[in-house]
Residue, then its C-alpha position, 0 to 999 in steps of 0.5 A: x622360162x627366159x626373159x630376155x632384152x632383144x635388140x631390134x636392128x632396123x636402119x630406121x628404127x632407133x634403139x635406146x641402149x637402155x632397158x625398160x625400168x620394170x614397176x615398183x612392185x618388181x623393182x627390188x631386191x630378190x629375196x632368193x639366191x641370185x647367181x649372175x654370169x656375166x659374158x660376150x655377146x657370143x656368149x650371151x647369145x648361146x646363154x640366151x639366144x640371138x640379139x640379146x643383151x641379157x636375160x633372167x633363169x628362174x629356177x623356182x624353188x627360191x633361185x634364179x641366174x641372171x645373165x649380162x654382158x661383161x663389158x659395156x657403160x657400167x650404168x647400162x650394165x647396171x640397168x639390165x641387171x635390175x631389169x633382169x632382176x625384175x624378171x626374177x621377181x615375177x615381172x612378165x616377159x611383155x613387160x606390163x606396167 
């Protein structure tokens, strides 16, 4: 399964450039091996399909890759890994509190 953060493009529609902060039960440290690639944006469309800014493999057995943008406002950068890593966690696609 991928999850992953998907830009909404709409003239009228604002989109915060921040991800949703996953809950506190998802919100830690993964406890198996995490691989992180980091690429463009073409790239992370091919990692993780159109109007994506990062996603999250995991790939049971205890491992999981996450996949961000290699440019970018650092603390934006930072807030999708840990998003992601919320994914890696368990944390659902919708994104339930």
């Amino acid at each position: 399964m991928i999850y992953a953060i998907m830009l909404c493009c709409g003239l009228d529609i604002f989109v915060s450039p921040w991800p949703q902060l996953p809950p506190a039960r998802f919100d830690h440290a993964y406890r198996g091996h995490l691989e992180a690639r980091y690429g463009s944006e073409q790239q992370l469309q091919q990692w993780c399909g159109m109007n994506v800014r990062a996603c999250a493999r995991p790939r049971g057995k205890g491992g999981c890759i996450i996949f961000l943008p290699s440019s970018g406002h650092p603390q934006i950068v930072a807030a999708l890994r840990r998003h992601e890593i919320a994914h890696c966690n368990g944390w659902p696609a919708d994104h339930p509190r």
